[in-house]
N, CA, C and O of each residue as an XYZ file, in Angstrom:
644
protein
N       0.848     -1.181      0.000
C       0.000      0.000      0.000
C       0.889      1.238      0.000
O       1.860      1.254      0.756
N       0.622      2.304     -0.813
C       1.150      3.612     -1.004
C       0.863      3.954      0.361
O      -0.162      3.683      0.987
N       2.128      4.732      0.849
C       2.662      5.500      2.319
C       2.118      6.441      2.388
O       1.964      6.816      3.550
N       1.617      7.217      1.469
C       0.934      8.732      1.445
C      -0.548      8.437      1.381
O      -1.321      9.395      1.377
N      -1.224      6.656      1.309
C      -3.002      7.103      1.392
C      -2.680      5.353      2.717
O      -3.461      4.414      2.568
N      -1.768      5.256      3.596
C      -2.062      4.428      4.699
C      -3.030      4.542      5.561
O      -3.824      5.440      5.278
N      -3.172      4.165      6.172
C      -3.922      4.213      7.689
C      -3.574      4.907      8.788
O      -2.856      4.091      9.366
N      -3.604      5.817      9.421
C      -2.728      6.717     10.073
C      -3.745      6.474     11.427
O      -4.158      7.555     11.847
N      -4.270      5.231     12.247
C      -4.487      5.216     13.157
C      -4.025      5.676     14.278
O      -4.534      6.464     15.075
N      -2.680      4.946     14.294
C      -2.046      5.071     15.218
C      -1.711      6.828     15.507
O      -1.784      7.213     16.674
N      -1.433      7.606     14.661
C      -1.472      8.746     13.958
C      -1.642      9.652     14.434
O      -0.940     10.523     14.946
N      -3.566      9.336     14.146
C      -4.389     10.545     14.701
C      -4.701     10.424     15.896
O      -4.885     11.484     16.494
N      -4.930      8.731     16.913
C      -5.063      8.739     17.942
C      -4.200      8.872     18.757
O      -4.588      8.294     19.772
N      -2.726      9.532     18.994
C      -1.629      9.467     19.361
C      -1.808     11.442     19.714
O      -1.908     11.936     20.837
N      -1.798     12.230     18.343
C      -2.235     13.288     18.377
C      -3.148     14.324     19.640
O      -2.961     15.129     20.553
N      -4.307     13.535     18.821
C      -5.631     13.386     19.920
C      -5.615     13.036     21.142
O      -6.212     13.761     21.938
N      -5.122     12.170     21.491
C      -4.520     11.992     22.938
C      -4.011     13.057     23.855
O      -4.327     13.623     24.902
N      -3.135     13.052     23.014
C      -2.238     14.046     23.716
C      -2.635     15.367     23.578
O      -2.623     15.973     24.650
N      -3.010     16.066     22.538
C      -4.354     17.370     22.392
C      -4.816     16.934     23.563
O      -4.155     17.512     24.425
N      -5.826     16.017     24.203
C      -6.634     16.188     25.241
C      -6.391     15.978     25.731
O      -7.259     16.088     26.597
N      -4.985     15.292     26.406
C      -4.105     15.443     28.130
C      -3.652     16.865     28.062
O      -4.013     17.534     29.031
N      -2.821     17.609     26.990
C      -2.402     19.063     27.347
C      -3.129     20.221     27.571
O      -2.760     21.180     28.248
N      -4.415     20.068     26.843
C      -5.727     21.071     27.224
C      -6.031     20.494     28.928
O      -6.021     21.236     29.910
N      -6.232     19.346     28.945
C      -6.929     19.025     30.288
C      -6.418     19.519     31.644
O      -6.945     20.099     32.593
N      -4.948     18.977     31.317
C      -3.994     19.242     32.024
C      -3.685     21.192     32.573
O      -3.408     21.655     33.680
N      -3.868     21.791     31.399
C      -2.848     22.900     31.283
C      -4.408     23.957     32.139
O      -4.326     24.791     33.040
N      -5.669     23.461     31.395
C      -6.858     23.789     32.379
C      -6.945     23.761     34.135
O      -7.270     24.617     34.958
N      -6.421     22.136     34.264
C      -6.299     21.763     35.370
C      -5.181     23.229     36.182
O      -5.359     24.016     37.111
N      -4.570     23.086     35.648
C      -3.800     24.052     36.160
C      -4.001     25.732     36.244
O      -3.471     26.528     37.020
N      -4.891     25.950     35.235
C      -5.341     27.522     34.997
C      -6.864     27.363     36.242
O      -7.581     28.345     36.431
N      -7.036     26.511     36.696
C      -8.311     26.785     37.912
C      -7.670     26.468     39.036
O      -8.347     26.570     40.059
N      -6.423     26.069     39.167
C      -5.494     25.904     40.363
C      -4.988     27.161     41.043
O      -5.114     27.534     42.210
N      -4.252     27.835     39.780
C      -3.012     29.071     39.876
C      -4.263     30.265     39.455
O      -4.473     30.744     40.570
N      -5.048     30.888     38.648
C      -5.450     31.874     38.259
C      -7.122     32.107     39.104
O      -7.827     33.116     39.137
N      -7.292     31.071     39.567
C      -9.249     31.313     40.046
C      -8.656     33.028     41.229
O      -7.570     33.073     41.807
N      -9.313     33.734     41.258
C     -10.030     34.727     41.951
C      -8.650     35.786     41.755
O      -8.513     36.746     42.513
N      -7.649     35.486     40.645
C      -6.379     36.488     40.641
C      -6.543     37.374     39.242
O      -7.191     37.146     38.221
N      -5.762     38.378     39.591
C      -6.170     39.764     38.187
C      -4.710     38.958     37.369
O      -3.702     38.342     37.716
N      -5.384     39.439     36.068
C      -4.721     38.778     34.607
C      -3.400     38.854     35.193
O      -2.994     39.660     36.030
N      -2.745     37.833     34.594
C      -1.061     37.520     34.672
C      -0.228     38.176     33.164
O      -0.413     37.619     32.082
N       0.373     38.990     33.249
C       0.615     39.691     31.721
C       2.108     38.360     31.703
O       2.838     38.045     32.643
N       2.112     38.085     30.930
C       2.935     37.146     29.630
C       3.899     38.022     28.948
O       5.044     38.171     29.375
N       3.376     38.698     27.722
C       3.702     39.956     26.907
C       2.895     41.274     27.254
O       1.837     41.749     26.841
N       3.552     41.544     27.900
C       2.452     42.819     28.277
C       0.973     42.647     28.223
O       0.497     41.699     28.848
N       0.297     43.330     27.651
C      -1.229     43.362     27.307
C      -1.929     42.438     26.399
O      -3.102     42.067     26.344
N      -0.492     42.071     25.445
C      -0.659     41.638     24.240
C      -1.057     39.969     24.252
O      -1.724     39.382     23.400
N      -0.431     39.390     25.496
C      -0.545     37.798     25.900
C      -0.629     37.983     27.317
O       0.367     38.383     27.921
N      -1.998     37.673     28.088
C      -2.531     37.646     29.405
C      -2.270     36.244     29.488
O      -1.855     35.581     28.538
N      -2.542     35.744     30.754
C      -3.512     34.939     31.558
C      -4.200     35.298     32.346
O      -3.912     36.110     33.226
N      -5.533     34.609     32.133
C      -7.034     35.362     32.938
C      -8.129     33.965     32.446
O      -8.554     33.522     31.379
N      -8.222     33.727     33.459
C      -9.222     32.483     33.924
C     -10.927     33.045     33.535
O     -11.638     33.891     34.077
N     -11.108     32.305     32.574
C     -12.977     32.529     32.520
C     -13.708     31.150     31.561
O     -13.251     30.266     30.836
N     -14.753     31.463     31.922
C     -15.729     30.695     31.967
C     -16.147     30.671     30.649
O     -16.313     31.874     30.448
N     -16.439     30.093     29.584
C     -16.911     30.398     28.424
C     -18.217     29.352     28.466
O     -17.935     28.154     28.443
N     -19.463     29.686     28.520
C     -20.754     29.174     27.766
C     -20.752     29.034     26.497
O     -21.133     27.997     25.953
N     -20.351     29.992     25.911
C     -20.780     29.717     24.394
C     -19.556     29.220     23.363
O     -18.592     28.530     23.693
N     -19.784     29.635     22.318
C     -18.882     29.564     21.419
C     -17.433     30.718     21.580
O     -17.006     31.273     22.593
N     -16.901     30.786     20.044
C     -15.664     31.416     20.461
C     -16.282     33.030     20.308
O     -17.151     33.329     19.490
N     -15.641     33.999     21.275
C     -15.932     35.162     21.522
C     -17.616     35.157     21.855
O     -18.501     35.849     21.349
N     -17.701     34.053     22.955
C     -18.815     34.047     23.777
C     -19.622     34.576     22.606
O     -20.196     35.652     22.770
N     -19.722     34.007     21.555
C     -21.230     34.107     21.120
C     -22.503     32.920     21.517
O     -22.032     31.809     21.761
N     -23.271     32.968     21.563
C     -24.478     31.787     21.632
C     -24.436     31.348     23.943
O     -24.837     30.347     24.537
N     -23.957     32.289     24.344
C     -23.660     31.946     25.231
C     -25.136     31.365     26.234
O     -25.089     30.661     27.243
N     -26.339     31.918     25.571
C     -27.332     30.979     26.097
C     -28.020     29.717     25.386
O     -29.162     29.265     25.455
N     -26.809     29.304     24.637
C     -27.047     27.681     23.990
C     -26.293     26.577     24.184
O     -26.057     25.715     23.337
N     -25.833     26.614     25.547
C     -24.887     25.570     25.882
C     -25.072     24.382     25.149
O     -24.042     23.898     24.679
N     -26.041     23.842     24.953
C     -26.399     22.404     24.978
C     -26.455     22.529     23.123
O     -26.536     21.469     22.503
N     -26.405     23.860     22.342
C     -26.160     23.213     21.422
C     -24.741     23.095     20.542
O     -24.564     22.692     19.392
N     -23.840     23.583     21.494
C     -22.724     23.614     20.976
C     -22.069     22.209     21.648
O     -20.970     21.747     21.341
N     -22.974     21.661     22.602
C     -22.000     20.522     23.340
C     -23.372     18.821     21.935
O     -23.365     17.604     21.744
N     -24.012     19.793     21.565
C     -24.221     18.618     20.348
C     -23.493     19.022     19.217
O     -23.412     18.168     18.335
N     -22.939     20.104     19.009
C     -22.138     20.623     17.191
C     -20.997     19.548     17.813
O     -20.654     18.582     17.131
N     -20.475     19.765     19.056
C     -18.549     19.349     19.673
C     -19.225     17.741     19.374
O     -18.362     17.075     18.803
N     -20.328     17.049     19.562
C     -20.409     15.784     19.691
C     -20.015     15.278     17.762
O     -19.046     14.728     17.240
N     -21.087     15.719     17.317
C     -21.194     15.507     15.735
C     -19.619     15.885     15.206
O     -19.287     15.249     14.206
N     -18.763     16.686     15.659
C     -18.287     16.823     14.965
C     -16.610     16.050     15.728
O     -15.556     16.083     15.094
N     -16.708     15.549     16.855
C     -16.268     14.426     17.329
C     -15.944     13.244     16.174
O     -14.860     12.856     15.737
N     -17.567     12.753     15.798
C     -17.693     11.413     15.125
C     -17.386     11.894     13.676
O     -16.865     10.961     13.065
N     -17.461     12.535     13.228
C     -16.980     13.317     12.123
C     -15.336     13.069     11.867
O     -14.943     12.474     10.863
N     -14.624     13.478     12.664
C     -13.480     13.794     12.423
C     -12.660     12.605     12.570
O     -11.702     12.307     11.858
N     -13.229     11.800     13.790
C     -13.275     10.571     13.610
C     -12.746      9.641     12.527
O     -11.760      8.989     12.185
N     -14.513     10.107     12.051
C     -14.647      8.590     10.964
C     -13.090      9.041      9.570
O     -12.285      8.300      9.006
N     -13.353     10.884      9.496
C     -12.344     10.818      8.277
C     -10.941     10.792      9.304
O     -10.245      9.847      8.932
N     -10.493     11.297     10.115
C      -9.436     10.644     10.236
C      -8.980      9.207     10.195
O      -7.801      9.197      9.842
N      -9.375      8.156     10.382
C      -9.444      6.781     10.486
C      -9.418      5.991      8.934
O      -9.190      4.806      8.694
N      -9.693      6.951      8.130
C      -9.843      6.401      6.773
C      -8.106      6.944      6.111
O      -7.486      7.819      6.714
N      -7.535      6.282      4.859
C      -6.583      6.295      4.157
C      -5.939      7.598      4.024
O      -6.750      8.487      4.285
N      -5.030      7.949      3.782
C      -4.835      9.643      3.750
C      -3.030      9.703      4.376
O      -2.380      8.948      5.099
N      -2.768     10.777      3.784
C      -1.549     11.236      3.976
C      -1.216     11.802      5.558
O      -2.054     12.472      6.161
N       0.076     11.460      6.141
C       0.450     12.504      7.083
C       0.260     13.547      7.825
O       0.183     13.643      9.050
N       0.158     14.694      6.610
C      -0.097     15.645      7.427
C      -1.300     16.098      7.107
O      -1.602     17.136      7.696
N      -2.232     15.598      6.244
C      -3.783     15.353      6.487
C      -4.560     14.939      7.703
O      -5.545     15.424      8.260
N      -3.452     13.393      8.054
C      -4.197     12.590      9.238
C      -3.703     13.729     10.678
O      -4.315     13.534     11.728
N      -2.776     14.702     10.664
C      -2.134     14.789     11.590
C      -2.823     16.047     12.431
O      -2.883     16.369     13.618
N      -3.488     16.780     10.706
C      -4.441     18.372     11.033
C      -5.752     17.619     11.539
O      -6.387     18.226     12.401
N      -6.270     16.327     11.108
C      -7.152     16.185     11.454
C      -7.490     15.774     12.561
O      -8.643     15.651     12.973
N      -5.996     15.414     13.399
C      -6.023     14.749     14.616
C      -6.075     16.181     15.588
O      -6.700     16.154     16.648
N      -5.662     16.907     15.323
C      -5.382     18.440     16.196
C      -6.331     18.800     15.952
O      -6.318     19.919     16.465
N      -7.745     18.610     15.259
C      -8.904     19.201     15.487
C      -9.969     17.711     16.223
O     -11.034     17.807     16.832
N      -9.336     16.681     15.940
C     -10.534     16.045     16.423
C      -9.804     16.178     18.497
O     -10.620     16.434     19.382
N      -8.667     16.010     18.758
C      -8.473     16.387     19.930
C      -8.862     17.537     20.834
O      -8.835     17.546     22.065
N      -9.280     18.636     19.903
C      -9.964     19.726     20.001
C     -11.311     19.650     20.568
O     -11.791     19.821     21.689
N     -11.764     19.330     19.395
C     -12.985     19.133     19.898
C     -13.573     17.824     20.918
O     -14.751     17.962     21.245
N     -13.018     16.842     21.334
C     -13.181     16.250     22.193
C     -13.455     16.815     23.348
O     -14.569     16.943     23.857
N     -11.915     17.326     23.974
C     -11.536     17.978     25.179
C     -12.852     19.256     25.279
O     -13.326     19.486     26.391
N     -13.230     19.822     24.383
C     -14.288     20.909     24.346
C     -15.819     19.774     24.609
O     -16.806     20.101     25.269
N     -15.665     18.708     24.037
C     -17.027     18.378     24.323
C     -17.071     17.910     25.652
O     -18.122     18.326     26.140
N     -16.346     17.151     26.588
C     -15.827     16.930     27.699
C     -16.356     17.483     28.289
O     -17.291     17.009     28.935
N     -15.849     19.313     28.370
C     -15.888     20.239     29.415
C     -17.503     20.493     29.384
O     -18.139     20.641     30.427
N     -18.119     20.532     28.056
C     -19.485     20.685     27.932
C     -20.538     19.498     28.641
O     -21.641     19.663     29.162
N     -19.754     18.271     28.443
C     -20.455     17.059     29.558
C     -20.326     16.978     30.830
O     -21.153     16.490     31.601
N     -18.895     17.629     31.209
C     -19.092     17.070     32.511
C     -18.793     18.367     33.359
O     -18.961     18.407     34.578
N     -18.419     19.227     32.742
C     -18.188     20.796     33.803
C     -19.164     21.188     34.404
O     -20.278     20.683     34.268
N     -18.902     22.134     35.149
C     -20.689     23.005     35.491
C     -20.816     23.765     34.481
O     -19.972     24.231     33.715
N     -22.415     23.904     34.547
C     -23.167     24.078     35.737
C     -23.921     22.655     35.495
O     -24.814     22.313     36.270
N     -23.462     21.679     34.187
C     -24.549     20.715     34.678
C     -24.051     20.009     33.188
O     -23.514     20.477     32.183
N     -24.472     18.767     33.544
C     -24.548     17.754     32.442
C     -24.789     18.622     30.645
O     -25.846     19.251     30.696
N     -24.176     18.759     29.360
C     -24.735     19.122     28.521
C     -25.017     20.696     28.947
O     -25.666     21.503     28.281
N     -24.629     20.841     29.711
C     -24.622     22.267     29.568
C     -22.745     23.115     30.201
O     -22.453     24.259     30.549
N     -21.990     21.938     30.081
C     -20.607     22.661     31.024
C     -20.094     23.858     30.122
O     -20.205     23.985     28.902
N     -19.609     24.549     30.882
C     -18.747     25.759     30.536
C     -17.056     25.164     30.395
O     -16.596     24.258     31.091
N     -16.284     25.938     29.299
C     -15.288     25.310     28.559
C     -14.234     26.511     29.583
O     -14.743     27.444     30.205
N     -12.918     26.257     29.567
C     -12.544     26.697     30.437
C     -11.333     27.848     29.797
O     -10.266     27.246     29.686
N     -11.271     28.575     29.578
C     -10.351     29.428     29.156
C      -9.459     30.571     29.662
O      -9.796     31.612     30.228
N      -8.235     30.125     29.322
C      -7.880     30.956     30.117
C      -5.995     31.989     29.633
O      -5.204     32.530     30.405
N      -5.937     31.828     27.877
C      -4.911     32.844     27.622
C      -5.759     33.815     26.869
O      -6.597     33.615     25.990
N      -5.252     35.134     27.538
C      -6.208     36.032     26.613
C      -4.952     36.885     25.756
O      -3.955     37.490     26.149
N      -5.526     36.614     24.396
C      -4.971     37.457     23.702
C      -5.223     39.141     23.261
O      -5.775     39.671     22.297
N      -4.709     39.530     24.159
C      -4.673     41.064     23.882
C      -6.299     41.563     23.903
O      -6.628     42.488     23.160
N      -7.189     40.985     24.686
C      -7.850     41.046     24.985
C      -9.378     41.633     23.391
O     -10.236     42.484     23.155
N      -8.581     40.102     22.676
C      -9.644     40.325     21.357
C     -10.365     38.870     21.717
O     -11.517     38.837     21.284
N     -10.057     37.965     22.235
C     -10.667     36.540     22.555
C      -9.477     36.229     23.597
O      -8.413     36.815     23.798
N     -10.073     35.056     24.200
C      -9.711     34.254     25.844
C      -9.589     32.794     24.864
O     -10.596     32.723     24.159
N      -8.858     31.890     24.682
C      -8.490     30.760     24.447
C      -8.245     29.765     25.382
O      -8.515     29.906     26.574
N      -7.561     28.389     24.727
C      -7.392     27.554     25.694
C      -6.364     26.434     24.709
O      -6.329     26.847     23.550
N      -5.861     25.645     24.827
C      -4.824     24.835     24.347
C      -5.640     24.059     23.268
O      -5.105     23.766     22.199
N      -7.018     23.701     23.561
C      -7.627     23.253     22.501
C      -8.336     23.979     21.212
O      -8.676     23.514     20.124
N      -8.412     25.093     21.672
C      -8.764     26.123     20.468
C      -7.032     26.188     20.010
O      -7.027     25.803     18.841
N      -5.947     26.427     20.324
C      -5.087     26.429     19.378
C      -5.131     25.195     18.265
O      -5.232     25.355     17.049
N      -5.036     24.001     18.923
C      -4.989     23.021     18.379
C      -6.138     22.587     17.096
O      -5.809     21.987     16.073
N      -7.551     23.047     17.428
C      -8.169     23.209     16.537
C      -8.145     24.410     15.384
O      -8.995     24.392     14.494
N      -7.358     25.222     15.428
C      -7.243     26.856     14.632
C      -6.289     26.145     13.789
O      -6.464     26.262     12.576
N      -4.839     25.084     14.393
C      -3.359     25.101     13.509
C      -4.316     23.950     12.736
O      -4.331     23.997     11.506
N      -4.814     23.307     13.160
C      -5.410     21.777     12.553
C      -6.306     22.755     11.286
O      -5.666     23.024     10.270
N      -7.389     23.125     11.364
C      -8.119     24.193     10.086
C      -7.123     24.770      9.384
O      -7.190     24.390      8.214
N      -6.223     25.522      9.570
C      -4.987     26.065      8.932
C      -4.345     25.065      7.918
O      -4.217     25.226      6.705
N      -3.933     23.896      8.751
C      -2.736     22.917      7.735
C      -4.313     22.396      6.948
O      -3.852     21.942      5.901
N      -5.362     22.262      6.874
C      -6.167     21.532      6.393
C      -6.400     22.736      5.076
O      -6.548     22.084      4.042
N      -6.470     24.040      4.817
C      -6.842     24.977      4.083
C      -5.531     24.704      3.556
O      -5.670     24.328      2.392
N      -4.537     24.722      3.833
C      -3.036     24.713      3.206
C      -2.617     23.743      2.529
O      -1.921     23.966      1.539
N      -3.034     22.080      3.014
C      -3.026     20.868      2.551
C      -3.914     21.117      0.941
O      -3.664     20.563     -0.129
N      -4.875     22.024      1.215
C      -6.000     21.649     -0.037
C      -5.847     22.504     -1.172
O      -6.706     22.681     -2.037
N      -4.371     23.181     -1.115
C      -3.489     23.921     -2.214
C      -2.761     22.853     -2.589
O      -2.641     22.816     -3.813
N      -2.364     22.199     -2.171
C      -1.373     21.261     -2.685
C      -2.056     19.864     -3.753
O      -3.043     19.172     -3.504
N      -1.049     19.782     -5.074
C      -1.979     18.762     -5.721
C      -1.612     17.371     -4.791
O      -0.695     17.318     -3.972
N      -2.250     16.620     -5.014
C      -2.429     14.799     -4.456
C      -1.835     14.235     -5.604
O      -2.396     14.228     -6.700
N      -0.930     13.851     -5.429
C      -0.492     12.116     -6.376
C      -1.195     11.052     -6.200
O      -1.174     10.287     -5.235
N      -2.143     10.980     -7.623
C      -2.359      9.427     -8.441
C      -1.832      8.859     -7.950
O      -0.696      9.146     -7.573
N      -2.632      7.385     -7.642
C      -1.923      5.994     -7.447
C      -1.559      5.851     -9.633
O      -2.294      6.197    -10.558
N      -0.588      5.408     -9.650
C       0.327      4.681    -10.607
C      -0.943      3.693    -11.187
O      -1.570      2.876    -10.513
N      -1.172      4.065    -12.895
C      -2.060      2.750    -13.399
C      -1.620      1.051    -13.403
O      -2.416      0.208    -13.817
């Protein structure tokens, strides 16, 4: 079998893994060190840390629809899933693993955080220059969309007749 359309199981779940121990983890730690303290400047203004709560989507939009962004994070769980798991190149399987780890760890926080089952709040806590509040899994899902828009400039090599 051609090396560039293998199976990249091992791959994407290796990725993904680890996407959702370093979000979990690095969270774990931003409600340890930052709960009830004023922003931690990084780069000056430009890169905070500041602990908050996000309901909704990114730049707290939809923030009174918890429950339907913790069904978009589910669907798009099994989604990323199923195409990561299928034949495909490297650094196809690899963007797709940095978004399906993404969105896991985000659906997680939406299952099991407060204030309640299907409705948890996602936990964020680098603020950039105070245009959006992030978290290790929104990076991971932003570089993963990125190499995936960048991948889809590039032509694909034919399998050989």
């Amino acid at each position: 079998m051609d090396t560039t359309t293998s199976r990249r199981v091992p791959l994407v779940m290796g990725i993904a893994v680890l996407v959702l121990l370093l979000d979990q983890a690095t969270k774990f730690w931003a409600e340890s060190a930052l709960t009830g303290r004023a922003p931690i400047p990084v780069l000056g203004e430009f890169l905070q840390l500041r602990l908050l709560y996000n309901p909704g989507a990114a730049f707290s939009i939809g923030a009174g629809s918890t429950w339907i962004f913790t069904i978009v994070a589910a669907v798009a769980v099994v989604l990323l899933a199923r195409y990561g798991m299928q034949p495909q190149t490297k650094l196809r399987a690899s963007a797709l693993a940095l978004m399906l780890g993404g969105a896991t760890t985000h659906l997680l926080d939406r299952l099991f955080r407060p204030p309640g089952f299907a409705r948890g709040h996602v936990v964020d806590f680098i603020d950039y220059n105070g245009w959006f509040v992030g978290n290790v899994a929104d990076i991971a899902l932003v570089c993963g969309a990125i190499l995936l828009v960048l991948l889809s400039f590039t032509p694909t090599k034919q399998p050989a007749a």
